[in-house]
Structure formats: C-alpha cells, structure tokens
N, C-alpha and C positions, 0 to 999 in steps of 0.2 A: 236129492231124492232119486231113485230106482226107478227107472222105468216098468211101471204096471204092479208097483209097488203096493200093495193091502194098506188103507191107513184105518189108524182103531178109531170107532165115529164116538163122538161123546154131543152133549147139550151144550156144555158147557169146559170151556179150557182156560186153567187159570195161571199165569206163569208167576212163583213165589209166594212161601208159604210162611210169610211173616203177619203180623197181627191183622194189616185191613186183608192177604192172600185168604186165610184159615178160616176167617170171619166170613168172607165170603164164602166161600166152598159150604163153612157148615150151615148157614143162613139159605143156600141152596138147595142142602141136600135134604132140608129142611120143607123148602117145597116141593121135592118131587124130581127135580134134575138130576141127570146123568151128569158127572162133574170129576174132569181128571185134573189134580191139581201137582204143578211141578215145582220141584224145590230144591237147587242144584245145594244146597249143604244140610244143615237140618231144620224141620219147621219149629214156625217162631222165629226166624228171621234176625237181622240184625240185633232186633230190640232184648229179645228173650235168650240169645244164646251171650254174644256180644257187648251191648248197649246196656240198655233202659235196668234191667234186673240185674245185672253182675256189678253194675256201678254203685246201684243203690243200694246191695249189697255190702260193698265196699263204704259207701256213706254210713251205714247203720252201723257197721263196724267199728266206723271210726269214732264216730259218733259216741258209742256205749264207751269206747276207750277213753277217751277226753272226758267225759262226764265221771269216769271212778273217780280222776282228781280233785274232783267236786264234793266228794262224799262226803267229807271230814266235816263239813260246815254243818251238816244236817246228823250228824255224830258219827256215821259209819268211820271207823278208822281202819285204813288198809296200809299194810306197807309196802311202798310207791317201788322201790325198788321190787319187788317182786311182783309187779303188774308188765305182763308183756305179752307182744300179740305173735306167734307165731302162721307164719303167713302161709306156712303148707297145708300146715291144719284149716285153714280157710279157703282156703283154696280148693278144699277136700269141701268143705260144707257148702261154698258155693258152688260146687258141681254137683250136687246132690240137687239143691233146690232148682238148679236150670234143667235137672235130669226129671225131676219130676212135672215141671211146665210142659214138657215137651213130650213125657209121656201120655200128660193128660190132653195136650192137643192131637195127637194121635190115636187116641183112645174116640175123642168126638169127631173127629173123621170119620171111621171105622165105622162107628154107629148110625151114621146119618150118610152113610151110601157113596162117603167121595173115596176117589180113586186115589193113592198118593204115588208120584213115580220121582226118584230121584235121578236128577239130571238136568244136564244146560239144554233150554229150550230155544230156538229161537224160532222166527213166523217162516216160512217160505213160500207161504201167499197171506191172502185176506182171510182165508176159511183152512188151513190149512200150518201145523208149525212139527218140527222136527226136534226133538227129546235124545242128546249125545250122553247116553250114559255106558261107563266100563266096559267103551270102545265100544257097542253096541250102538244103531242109531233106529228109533221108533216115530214112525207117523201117524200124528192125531187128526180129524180133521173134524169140526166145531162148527156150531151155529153162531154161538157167540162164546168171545176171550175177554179177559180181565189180565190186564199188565199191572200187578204188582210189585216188581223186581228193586223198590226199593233204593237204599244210596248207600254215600262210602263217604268213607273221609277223602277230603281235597287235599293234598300235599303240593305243596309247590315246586316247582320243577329244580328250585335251587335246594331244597332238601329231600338228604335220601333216607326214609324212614327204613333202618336195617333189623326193627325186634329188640334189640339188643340192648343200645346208646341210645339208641334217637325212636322214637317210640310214635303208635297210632294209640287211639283210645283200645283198640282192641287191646295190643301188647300190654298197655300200663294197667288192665286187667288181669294178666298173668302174669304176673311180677312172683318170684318165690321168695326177695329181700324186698323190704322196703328200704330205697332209696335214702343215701346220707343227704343229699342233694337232688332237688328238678325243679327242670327251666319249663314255664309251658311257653309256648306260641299264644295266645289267643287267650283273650279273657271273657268268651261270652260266657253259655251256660254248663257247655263241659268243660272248658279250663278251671271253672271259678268248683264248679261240682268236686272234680277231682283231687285238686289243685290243694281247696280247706280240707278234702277226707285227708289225704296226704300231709298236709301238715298238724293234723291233732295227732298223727301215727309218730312227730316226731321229724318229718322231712323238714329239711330247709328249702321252700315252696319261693320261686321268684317265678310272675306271670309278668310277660312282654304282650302288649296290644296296645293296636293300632289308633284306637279312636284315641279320647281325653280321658278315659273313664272305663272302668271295667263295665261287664253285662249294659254296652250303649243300646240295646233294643228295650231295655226296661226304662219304665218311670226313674228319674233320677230321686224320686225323694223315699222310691222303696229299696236302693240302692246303698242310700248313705247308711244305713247299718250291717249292711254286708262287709263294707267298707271298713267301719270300725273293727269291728272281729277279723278281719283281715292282720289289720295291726295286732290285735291281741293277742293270735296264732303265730304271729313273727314272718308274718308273708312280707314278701317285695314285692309292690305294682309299680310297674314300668310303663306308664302309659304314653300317647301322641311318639310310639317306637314300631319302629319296623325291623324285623331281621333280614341282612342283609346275606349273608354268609351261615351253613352249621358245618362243622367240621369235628373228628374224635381225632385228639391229640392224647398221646398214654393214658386212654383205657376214662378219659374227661369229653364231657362236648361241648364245644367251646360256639358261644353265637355270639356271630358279629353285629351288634343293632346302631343302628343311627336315631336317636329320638331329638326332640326339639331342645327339652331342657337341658338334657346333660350329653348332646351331641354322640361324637362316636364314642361306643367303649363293646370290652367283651365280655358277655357272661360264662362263665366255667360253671358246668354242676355235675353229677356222678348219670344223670339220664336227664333227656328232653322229651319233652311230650308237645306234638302236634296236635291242636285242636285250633282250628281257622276256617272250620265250614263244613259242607257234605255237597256231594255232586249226587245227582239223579243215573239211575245205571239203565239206561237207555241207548248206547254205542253200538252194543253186538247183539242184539236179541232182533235185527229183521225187520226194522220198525218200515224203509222203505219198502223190502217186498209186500208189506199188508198195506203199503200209503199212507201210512200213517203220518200224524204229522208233529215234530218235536220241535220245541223253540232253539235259538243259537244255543243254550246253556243246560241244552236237554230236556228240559222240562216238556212236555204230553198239555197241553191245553184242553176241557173237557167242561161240560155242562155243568148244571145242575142235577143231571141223572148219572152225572159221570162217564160219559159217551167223549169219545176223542169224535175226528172228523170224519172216523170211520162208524157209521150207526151201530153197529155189532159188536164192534169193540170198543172195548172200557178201561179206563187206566185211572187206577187207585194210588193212594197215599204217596209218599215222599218222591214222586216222579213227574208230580203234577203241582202246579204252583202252588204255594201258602207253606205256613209252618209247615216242619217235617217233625211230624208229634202218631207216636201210636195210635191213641184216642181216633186222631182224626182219621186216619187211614183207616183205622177197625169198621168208622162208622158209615165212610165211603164205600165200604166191603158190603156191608150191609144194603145200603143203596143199590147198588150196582145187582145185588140179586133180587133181590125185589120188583127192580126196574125190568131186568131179563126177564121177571116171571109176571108178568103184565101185571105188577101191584103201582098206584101210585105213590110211589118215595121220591124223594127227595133230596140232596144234599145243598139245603138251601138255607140253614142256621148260620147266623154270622158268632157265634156266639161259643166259639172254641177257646176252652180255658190252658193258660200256660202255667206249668210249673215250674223250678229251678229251685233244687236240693240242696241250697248254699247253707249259712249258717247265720241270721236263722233264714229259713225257706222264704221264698219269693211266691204266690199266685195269683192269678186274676183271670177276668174273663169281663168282657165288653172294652170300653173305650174309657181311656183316661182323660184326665179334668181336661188338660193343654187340649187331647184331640176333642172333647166335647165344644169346646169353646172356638177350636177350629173351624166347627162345623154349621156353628151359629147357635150352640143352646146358651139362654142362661143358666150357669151352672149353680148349685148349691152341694157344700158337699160336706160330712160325715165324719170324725176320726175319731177313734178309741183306743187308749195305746193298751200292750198287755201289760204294762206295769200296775193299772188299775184294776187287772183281774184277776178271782182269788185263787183260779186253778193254776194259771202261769205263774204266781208268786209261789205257790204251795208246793211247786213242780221246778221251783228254781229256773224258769225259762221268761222272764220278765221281760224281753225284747223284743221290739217292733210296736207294731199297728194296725187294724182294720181300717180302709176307707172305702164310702158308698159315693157315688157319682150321681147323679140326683139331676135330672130336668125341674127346673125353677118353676117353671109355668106350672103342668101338671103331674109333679111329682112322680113324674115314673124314674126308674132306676134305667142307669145309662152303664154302671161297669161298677164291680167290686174288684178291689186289687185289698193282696196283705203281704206285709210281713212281719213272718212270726213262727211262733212252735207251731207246728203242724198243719202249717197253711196248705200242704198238698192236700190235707183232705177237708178242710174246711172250706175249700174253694165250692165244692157241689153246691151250698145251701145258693151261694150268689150262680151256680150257671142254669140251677132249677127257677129262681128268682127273674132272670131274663128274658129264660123262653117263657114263662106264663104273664109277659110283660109288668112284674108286682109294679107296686107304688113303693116308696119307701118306708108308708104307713102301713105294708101288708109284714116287713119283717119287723116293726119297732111294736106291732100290737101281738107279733107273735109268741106265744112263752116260751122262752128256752129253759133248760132245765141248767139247775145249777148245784154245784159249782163247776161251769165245764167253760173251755176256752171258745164255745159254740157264742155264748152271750157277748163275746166283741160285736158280731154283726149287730145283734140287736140294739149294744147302746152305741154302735155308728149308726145306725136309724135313727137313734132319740134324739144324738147329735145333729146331725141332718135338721130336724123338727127343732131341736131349741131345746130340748129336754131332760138329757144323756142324766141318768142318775149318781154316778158315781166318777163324773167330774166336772169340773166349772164350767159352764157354759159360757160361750164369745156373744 
C-alpha cells in the first residue's frame, strides 16, 4: 500500500462471491449495510460457474440419454442408431444456463446496494485489504470482512493435471468429445457423479480408490445399489488401489496403481480424471497480516456466529471445517450478516443434509443407525423400498429405499437417509422433520398425496411403528 494512500471505507468487505460470498452481501444489503464484495473470476463461484450446476447439468444429460434406451418397454420405439449427444451443442446449453445464474446473481446485488469489484483481494491489516485488479491496486478499509474464498481440487504432487490427458473436475466439464476411455482417481462423490454421467454417454468408466469401497463416507447399505448399476453401466471399481505414477504415452494416460488384490498393474485410457478431495484457498489472501488464524490444512476455525479468532472477521463455507456443500456455506452467509447487523443468528443446526447425484441418488440428513447406536440410542428403524411404490414403478425407476432412524425410547426421529429416484429433493421433507424435532408418528400420521415417490417417508414411518401398508411387516 502507498503512503497516504485514500482507502474506499465500506461496512462491510466480503472476499468471494460464490453461493455462502452473494448470500451474504445480499442478506446485507438487505439490512442496511454498505457492503463491497470481491470476486477475482465470476460470481457464483466454484459451484455455479465450475462445480455443482455444470455437473449436474452433465448428470441430467446423461441421464435423459440412457433412459431413451428404456423407451421401447413402455412402447416408444426410437431408432437407437440415431440417438446421439453432440457435446457442442451442450455445451452451448450449458453455458447459457450458468449465464443466466450469474446474471441473476448480479442483478440481486445491484438491487440490494452491494458493491461488486472484480479482483484478487488480499488483507494488509485487520481492518484494512488491498483489491489487484487489471494492474490497477484499490484499498478498502471495513469494519467487518467475511472470507469466503472457497476451495479447489487437491492434485497430488505426483500428478500433473495438463486440461488436455489428465483432467480436474473443472476440465472434464469442457470436454468437446466425449471420451472412448476414463480413469478417475477417487471414487467419492465427484468420481462416482461423473464417472456414471460418462458412462451412460457411452465412456468405458474405470474408478481407482483408495478405501474398500466406493463413496466410503456414505452408509454402506445405501451404497450397494449404486454399486450394482455400476456393473450394469460396464464401470470397473478398483478399490483398496492407489496411484502410484500418471504418465501420457502416444496421445493414452497410462496410471501406475498398486492395490491389494490384484497388486501392481497399469491402467491405459483416452483421459484421467482427478477427483481425491478439495483444499480450502487460504494460502495468499493475508490471513497473518489480519491474525487470523488457519489450521495445518488451511482450514479458518470459527464459532457458531461464524467469527474466526478475529471478532470482526468472519469466515464462511468450504474454508472452514465440515462438509464443503453450497447449502451450507449459503446459510453461513446468512449468519454472518445478521450477526454483523446485531440480529441474533446462528449457525448452530447440526442438521446439514448430503446429496450425491449417483445412479440412483444418494441423501440424507442426521445420523445413521451405526452412528446412533454409537452414541448410546436404542435404535428402531424404518425401510420402504421404491419397488413397492406406484409412482417409481409407473416411472420405471423401482430402485432403492427410504429409511427413518428412530429413538426407541421416545420416538423422535434421529436421521433419514434414501436411495432412490429423486432423493435430492425428497431429502427437505426429513431436514424440516429434524429441526422441528418430529416423532416418527408426526410423518406416518401425515397424508401425502398419491401417487408420488413423497409416500416412501411415510410408509418408512409405518414401518418404524409395525404398520407400513403396502409390505410385510418384521
């Protein structure tokens, strides 16, 4: 900074403008605050340009692809041979729909009084950060900041991800062919997400990970029919495998892995995809000049108000410990102005539900049976598979199951997990279900309407009770 340099004064300084950054700023401007918020690429952040939307994108795509094969059974007859995806043309469609997110997060800035400045911010005191945009350098100086700034993919230092061959999740979003051949790295929730979109398009899909099992952070028993449709897609899981080596030998990437069962050997495929984690981006943004204070591994430790160890400043979503999920960061965003604007919030729910876009979908929110009984409940619990219901038969999507997690003693609900057709959005009925702490008796007495895939909760409550109408009770 310039000796005797002008700095622009704001309320409030937010560095990134991804889902909990925007959320913030607009939740702000909302009350009244002066709010300059920075965003060295564009807002919407990882999840909206990158991530969360262009993948899912790519999943629905794939998704509609693989189901035309389906058609025939239910009479449509298409000739197979003339069903194909060209990948520019969506590519063109999904740059439309990220064009439009991002217009309309700009638009509610605009409206609600925040400032947007594009550029790398970083602190150069505790009340004071410096904005390097198109060689030009701007000083802000705040009462109170909000670190945002998000994460990235972890690459390991023995592979070099070039775009090209060896890919990040961002790249195998811009692919113009789809792949004859890909190897992923990692089988959690983005190996396994992209991994089946790519192989209903047709890819020969082989995933290398580390653990026993693909997706090891999930319940294993909402896993084994991800599992199965694995096979039925013509995937190869390589699991208890490490990659030792990746190398492009003419125009192939050839990974070296050692796993237990079938020792060394090399995978050859047409591109690799790196997916094995996300680091917090906290390295260059200043954190020592404000004092802030960052764990070995990066991560920002912070209250329930969202407060690092500095009182004024505040550090949201994937840069602070727990899942690195939109949701949460949004609603951390939230918090954090609220809290600035003497309201009392909170980010004090335990009760953050997961998704994973596999096939069929994974969700949940609270604690599984294992962790209940860990914890000392007697547990009772729920299951209803979709094969017994009439919309998922009628819809041709018969796979999976709802289960409720159930305290013994007094019936309250402990965690709903599924999987199945459209668990991403059937998950809300069980995260509204936790926070108003239901009984299991408040969703089995409630009516759902029918014929929708909404009634698994309810006759996993009946089951729960001894009651489930439409299969045999244990």
């Amino acid at each position: 900074m310039v000796v005797g340099e002008v700095a622009v004064e704001t309320d409030v300084l937010i560095m990134g403008g991804g889902p909990g950054g925007y959320a913030a700023a607009i939740r702000l401007g909302q009350l009244g605050k002066t709010v300059v918020l920075v965003e060295k690429d564009r807002l919407g952040g990882v999840c909206l340009n990158r991530g969360c939307i262009p993948s899912k994108a790519l999943i629905h795509t794939a998704d509609q692809f693989r189901k035309l094969s389906d058609l025939g059974r239910m009479g449509i007859k298409l000739p197979q041979e003339s069903i194909k995806l060209d990948l520019n043309v969506w590519q063109d469609w999904k740059g439309g729909v990220i064009s439009r997110l991002t217009q309309g997060i700009a638009h509610l800035c605009k409206e609600n009084g925040v400032t947007v400045v594009q550029g790398q911010a970083t602190f150069l005191s505790d009340d004071r950060i410096g904005v390097e945009t198109d060689g030009d350098f701007e000083t802000y100086k705040f009462e109170h900041a909000i670190i945002a700034t998000g994460s990235r993919p972890f690459i390991p230092p023995y592979i070099k991800v070039d775009g090209r061959y060896i890919l990040d999740s961002t790249a195998s979003l811009k692919l113009q062919e789809i792949p004859a051949s890909l190897s992923i790295i990692g089988g959690g929730y983005i190996g396994i997400e992209l991994g089946m979109a790519f192989a209903k398009l047709g890819t020969n899909v082989t995933i290398i990970e580390m653990a026993n099992r693909i997706l090891p952070q999930v319940s294993e028993n909402l896993v084994k029919e991800v599992i199965r449709n694995t096979k039925k897609l013509g995937m190869n899981l390589i699991t208890s495998a490490k990659v030792e080596k990746a190398s492009v030998v003419d125009g192939q990437v050839h990974l070296h892995i050692q796993s237990k069962k079938l020792g060394s050997q090399v995978i050859v495929s047409e591109k690799s995809l790196v997916t094995i984690g996300r680091i917090p981006n906290t390295e260059e943004i200043g954190l020592n000049r404000a004092e802030v204070v960052a764990g070995e591994k990066g991560h920002i430790t912070v209250d329930v108000e969202c407060r690092t160890n500095v009182p004024h400043i505040f550090a949201i979503g994937d840069i602070t410990p727990g899942p690195a999920l939109a949701h949460r960061a949004a609603k951390q965003g939230v918090v954090a102005a609220e809290v600035i604007c003497g309201m009392p919030s909170a980010n004090d729910s335990g009760y953050v539900p997961y998704v994973i876009f596999s096939e069929p979908q994974i969700a949940g929110v609270g604690i599984t049976r294992e962790e209940a009984e860990r914890r000392g409940y007697s547990v009772k619990t729920g299951q209803f598979p979709f094969s017994a219901n009439g919309r998922a038969l009628a819809t041709n999507e018969p796979n999976g199951f709802a289960e409720v997690i159930v305290d013994e003693r007094s019936h309250i609900l402990l965690g709903l997990h599924m999987v199945g057709p459209d668990a991403s959005n059937l998950i809300g009925e069980g995260v509204l279900a936790l926070e108003l702490a239901a009984r299991v008796e408040d969703i089995a007495l409630s009516i759902h309407p029918h014929p929708t895939l909404s009634e698994v909760w309810m006759e996993a409550a009946e089951a729960a009770l001894g009651h489930a109408i439409h299969i045999v009770n244990n």
